[in-house]
Structures are given as C-alpha cells and as structure tokens.
C-alpha positions as CSV (number, residue, x, y, z in Angstrom):
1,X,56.5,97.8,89.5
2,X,58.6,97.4,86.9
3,X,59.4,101.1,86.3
4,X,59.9,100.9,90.2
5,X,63.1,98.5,89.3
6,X,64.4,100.6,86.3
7,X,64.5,103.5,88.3
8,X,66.2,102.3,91.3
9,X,68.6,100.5,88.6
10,X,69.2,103.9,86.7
11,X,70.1,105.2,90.3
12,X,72.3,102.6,91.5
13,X,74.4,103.2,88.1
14,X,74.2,106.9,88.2
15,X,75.6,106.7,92.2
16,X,78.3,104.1,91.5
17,X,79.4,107.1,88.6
18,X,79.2,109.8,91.1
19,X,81.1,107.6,93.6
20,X,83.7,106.6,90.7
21,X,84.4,110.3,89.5
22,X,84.6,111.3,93.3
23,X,87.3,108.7,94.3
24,X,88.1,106.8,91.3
25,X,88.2,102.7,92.4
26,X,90.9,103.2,95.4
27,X,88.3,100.8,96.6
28,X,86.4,98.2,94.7
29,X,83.3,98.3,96.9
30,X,81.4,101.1,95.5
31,X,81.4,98.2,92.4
32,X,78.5,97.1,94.5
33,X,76.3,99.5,93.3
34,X,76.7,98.6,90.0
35,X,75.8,94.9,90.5
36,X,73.0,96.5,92.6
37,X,71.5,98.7,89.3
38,X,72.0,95.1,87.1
39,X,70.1,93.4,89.4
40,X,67.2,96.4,89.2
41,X,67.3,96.0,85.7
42,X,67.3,92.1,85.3
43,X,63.8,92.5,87.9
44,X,62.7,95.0,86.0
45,X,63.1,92.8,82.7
46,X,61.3,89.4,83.9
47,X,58.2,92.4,85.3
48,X,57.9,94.0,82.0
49,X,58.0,91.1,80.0
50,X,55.8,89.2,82.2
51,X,58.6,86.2,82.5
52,X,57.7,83.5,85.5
53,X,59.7,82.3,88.0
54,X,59.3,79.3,89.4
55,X,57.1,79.9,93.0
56,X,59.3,78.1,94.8
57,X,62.4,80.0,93.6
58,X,60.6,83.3,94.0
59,X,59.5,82.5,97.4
60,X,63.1,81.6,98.6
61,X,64.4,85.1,97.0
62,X,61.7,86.7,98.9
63,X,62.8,85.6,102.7
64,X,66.0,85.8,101.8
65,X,65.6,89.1,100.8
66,X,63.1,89.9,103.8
67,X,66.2,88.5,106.3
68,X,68.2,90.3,104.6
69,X,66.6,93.8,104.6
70,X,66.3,93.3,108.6
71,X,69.2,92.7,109.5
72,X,70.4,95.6,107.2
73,X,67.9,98.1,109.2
74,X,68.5,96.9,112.6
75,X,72.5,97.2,112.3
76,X,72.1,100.2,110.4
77,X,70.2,101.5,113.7
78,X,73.1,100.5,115.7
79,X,75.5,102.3,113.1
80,X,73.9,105.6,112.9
81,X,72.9,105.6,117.0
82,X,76.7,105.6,117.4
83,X,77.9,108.5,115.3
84,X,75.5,110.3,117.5
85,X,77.8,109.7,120.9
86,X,77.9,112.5,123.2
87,X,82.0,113.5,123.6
88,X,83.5,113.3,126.8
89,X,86.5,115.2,127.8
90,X,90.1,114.6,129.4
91,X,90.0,110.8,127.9
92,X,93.5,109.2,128.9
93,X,94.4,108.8,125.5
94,X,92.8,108.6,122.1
95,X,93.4,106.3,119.2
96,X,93.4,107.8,115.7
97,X,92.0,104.6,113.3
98,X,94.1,104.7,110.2
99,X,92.8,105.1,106.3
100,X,93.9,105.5,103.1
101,X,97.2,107.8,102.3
102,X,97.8,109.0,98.6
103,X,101.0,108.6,98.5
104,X,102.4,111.2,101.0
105,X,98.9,113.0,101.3
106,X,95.8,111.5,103.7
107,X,93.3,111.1,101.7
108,X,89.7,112.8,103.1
109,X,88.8,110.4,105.0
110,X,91.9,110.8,106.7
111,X,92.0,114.3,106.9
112,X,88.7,114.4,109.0
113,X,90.2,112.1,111.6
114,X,93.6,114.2,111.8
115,X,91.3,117.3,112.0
116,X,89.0,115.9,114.5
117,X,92.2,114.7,116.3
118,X,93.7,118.0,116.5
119,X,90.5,119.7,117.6
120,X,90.5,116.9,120.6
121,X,93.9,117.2,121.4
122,X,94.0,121.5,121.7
123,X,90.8,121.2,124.1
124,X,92.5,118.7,126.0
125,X,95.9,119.3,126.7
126,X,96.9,116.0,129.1
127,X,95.2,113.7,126.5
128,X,97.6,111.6,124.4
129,X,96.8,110.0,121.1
130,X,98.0,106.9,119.2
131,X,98.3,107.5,115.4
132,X,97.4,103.9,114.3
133,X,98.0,102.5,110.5
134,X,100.5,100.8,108.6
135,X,101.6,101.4,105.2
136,X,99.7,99.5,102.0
137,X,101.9,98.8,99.3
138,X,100.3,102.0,97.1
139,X,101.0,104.6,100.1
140,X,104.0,106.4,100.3
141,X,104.4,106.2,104.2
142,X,102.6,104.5,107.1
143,X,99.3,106.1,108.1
144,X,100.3,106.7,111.3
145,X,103.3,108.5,109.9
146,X,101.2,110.3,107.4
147,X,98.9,111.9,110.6
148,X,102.1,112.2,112.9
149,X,103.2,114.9,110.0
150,X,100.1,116.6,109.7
151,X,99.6,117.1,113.4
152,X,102.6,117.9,113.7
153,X,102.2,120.8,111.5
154,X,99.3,121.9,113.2
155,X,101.6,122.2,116.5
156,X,100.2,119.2,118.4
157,X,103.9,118.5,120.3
158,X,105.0,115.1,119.5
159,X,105.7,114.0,122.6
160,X,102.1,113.3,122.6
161,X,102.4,111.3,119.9
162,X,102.9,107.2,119.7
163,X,102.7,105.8,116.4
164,X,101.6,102.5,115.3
165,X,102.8,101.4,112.1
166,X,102.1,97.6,111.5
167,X,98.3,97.4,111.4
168,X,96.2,96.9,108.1
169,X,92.3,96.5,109.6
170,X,90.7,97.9,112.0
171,X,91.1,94.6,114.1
172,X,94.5,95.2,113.9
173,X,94.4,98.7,114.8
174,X,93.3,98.0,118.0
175,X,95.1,95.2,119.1
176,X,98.5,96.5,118.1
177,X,97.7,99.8,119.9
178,X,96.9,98.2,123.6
179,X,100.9,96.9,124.2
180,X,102.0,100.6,123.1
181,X,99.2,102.2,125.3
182,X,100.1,99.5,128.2
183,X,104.0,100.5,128.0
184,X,103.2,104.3,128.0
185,X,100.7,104.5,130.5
186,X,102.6,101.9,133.2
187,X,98.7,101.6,134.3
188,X,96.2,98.3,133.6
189,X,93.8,98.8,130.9
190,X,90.5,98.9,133.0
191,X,91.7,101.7,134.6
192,X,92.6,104.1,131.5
193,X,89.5,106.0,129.5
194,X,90.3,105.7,125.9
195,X,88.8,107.6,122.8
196,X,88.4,105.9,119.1
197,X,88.7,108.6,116.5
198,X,87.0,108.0,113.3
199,X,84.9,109.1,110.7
200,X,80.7,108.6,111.9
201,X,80.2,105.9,109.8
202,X,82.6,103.9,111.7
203,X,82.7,104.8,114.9
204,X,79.6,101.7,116.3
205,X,82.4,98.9,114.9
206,X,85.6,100.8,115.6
207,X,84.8,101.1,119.8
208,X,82.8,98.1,119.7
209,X,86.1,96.3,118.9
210,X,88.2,98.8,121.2
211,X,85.4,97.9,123.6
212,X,86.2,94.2,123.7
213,X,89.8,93.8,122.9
214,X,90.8,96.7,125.8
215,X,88.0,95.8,128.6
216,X,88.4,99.7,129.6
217,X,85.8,102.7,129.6
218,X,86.0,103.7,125.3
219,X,84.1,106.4,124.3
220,X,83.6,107.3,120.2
221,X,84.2,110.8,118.8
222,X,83.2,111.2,115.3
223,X,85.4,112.9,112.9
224,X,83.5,114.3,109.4
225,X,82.3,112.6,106.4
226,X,81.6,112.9,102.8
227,X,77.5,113.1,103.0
228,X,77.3,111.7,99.3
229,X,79.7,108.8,100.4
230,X,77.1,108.7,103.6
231,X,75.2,106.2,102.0
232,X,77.9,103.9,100.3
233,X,79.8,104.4,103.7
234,X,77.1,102.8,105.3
235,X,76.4,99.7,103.3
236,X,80.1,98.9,103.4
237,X,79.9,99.2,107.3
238,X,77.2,96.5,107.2
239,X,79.3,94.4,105.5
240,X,82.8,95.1,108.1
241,X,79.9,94.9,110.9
242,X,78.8,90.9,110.1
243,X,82.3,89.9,108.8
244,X,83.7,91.2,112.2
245,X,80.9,89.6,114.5
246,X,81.6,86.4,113.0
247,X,85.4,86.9,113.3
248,X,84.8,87.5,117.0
249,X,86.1,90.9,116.8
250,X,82.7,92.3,118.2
C-alpha cells in the first residue's frame, strides 16, 4: 500500500511538471497536483513506517474522503456526458466563452473556441455570435477583442459580430451577453436558440449557466482541448461546478 502512495505521489509531481513546462503558472491551479503528490507521500510515510493514527481521526478522513470521491465521479459523469452533445444547426446566435489572451495572442485554449467558432459560423451563414471576455490586467486587449481579430481574419464579416468586453467569469459571460443579444435580436429570450462555445471540458457548466440565466433552448458545441490538460481540466471543472451551484449560478 505504501508503494501504492509513493507512486501516485511521484505521479502527481511529475504531472504538475508537465503541466508547468506546458503553460508555465498563468494559473495557479495545476499547484493542486503538487499538494496532491505531498499528500501521496505524507500516506505513504505514516504506511511504511507503520505510524498510527488515531481510529477516530482515520475513520473521519475515510468518509470524508469516500463523500468526496462520489461526488467527484458523479459530476465528473455529468461533465464528460456533456462534451459529448450532438450539434445542432442554424442556432440564432452563439456565444463564444472567453479565456486567457497572451498579450495580443489567444492563448490555446482560446484558439480552439475561435476555431470551433469559425467552423460554426461558415456552415451556418444566418447564425450570429457574441465574442464574450473582458480584458485581465496581464492581457493586452479584451478577449472578445482578441477573437473579433482573429475571426475576422479568417473572413467571418463583422457585422456578425457583437462583442462583450466587461465580463471576467463565466457567470459574467452570460449575464452580460443576454442585454446585447436582447437589443440585437428585438425578440424575447424563450424564443431565440442559442449556442455556448467552449472548450469540452467546459461546456456541462458553461450552458448549464446559459441554461438558467437565458430560460431559452441552449445547445453546447465543444471546441478542442489539450488531452494532457484533459485531466487537470477536469478536476478544475469540479471545483467551478460546486463553487457555481452554491453561487446559484447552476
């Protein structure tokens, strides 16, 4: 058991590396995974050197840990279930969720949305798209600036384009997107069919949210993602997945 624990410790450490020499620490979650490995380690140690714990103690760890692991799996379900959505055409309009922008660039994660976007958009010519992000105080310009550029230089006309430029969650991306969606359209939400673009991982949270705040038909279409990110893309999801259902968001 205790080799068990230094293994999935030397693992943890070794994919919190991989993640840092991938993307640096634009992001401080993948830090996660080094806690993770220390905490391998530490259960590793106390096996090995046959240290006992108290049974109450260890008994508390244990359904916490067993609660834990549940609720993990069971949202993690939901997650992945939802990057497998079927795409439907001539939506209204889709929303493009915002991410990171180095400095004038999108980052990857970006540039799978813009790409999914533009595939969308050139299959269904009366669709129009809101480019939804605001600008963090390490970006260049606005996100939705950022992907107006790019699409733009792909030959998506820009009179299908309507920015959004204040938002900094996904929370925000939605509800500052429904008065600019309301003006354009002249029509009540419940009758428009709207489309959240985003990478996979993201997509159950992002029309989930959509889904509430707009009280229309939303549909998800998944843009790429990195598959060795998969995994820490995932765990991070679980984490905006129970901070947003207690917000009320979902």
């Amino acid at each position: 058991m205790a080799g068990i624990c230094f293994l999935l410790g030397f693992v943890s450490v070794l994919y919190f590396l991989g993640i840092w020499r991938m993307t640096g620490l634009s992001s401080k979650f993948p830090l996660v995974w080094l806690l993770l490995g220390s905490g391998f380690f530490l259960a590793g140690s106390f096996i090995y050197f046959g240290i006992e714990i108290p049974v109450w103690f260890s008994g508390l760890i244990g359904i916490f840990l067993g609660g834990f692991l549940l609720l993990l799996v069971f949202s993690e379900c939901l997650i992945i279930s939802a990057m497998r959505q079927k795409e439907v055409k001539n939506l209204d309009y889709i929303v493009v969720l915002g991410a990171q922008v180095r400095g004038n660039v999108p980052s990857k994660s970006l540039q799978y949305r813009i790409d999914r976007a533009e595939k969308y958009l050139k299959e269904n010519k009366k669709t129009k798209v809101v480019l939804s992000g605001g600008k963090g105080e390490d970006e260049g310009i606005s996100e939705a600036q950022c992907m107006a550029e790019e699409l733009g230089r792909k030959g998506i006309a820009f009179n299908r384009l309507l920015l959004e430029k204040k938002s900094r969650n996904t929370e925000q991306n939605i509800t500052f997107t429904i008065p600019i969606i309301q003006q354009d359209s002249k029509k009540d939400l419940k009758e428009l069919k709207i489309g959240i673009v985003t990478n996979g991982f993201h997509i159950y949270r992002g029309s989930g949210i959509a889904q509430k705040k707009m009280q229309c038909k939303v549909y998800g279409i998944a843009a790429k993602n990195s598959r060795f990110l998969q995994v820490n893309y995932l765990l991070r999801e679980f984490f905006g997945v129970m901070k947003d259902r207690l917000l009320g968001n979902l």
